[in-house]
C-alpha positions in Angstrom: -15.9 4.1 4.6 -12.3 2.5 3.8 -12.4 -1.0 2.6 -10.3 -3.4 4.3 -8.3 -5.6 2.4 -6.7 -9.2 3.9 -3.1 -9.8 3.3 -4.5 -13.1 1.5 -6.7 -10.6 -0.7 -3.3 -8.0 -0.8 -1.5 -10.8 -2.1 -3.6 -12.6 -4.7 -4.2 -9.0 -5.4 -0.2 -8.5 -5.9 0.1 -11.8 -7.7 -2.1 -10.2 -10.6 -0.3 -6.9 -10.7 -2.4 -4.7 -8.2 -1.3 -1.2 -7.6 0.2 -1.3 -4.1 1.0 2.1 -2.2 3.0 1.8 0.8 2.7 5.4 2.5 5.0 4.8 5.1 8.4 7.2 5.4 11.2 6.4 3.1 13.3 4.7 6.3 10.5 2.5 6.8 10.2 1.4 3.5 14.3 0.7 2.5 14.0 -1.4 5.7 11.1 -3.8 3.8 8.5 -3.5 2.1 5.6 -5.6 -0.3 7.4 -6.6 -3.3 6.5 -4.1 -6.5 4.9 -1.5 -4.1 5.1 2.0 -4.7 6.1 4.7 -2.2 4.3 7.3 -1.4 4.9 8.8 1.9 1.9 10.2 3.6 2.5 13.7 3.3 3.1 13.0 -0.4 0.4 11.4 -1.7 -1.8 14.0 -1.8 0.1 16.1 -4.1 1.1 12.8 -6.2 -2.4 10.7 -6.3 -2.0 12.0 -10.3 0.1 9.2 -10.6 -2.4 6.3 -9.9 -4.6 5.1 -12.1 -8.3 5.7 -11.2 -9.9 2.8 -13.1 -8.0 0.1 -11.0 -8.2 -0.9 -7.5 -5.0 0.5 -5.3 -4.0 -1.3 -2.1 -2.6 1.4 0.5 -0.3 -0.3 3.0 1.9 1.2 6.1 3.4 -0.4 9.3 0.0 -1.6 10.8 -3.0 -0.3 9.5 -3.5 3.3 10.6 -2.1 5.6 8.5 -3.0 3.2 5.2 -6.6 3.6 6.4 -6.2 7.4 6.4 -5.0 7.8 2.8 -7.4 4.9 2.1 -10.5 7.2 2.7 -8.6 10.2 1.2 -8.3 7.9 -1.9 -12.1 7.1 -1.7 -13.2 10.9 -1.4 -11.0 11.7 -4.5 -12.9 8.5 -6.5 -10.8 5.4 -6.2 -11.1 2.3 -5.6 -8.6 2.1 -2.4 -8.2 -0.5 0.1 -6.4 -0.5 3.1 -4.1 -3.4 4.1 -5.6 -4.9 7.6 -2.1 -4.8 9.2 0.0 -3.7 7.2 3.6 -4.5 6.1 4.0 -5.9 10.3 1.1 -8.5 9.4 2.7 -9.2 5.4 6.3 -9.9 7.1 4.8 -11.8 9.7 2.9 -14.3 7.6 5.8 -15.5 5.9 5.3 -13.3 2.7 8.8 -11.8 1.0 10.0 -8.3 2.3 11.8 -6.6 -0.1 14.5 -4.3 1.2 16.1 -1.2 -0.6 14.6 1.9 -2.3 14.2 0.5 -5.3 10.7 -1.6 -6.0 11.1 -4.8 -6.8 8.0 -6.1 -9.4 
């Protein structure tokens, strides 16, 4: 069962260095994206989750929800601590948080 995370709990979360994972398609993400998060496209992550460190809570974001819940549970299966971002980057934007645009994360 995927945990849902708030964007309030995504961005106290952020504020204290969270791992964020946005696993939306490079496009998406040079258009905007959650300041300091990581991409890892969907059909990536699988073959990268060797990256993330297990001990510490990572925050999987997309566009709205659905495909950060997927990798969310694949997460969970494979022994993290994953939550997925109820609404994703649509719902961060939209609640006046800063978008960050550009391949390059911002931390």
């Amino acid at each position: 069962m995927t945990t849902i995370a708030s964007i309030e709990e995504l961005a106290a979360a952020a504020a204290d260095g969270a791992v964020v994972v946005d696993v939306r398609e490079p496009g998406e993400y040079v258009g905007g994206h959650v300041p300091g998060a990581v991409l890892m496209p969907m059909g990536q992550l699988p073959s990268r989750v060797g990256e993330l460190d297990q001990r510490r809570p990572v925050y999987v974001i997309c566009a709205s929800g659905n495909r950060s819940r997927a990798m969310s549970d694949y997460l969970a299966r494979s022994g993290f601590d994953a939550r997925s971002v109820d609404g994703g980057t649509s719902a961060w934007a939209g609640s006046g948080r800063p978008v960050v645009s550009g391949l390059k994360p911002a931390g």
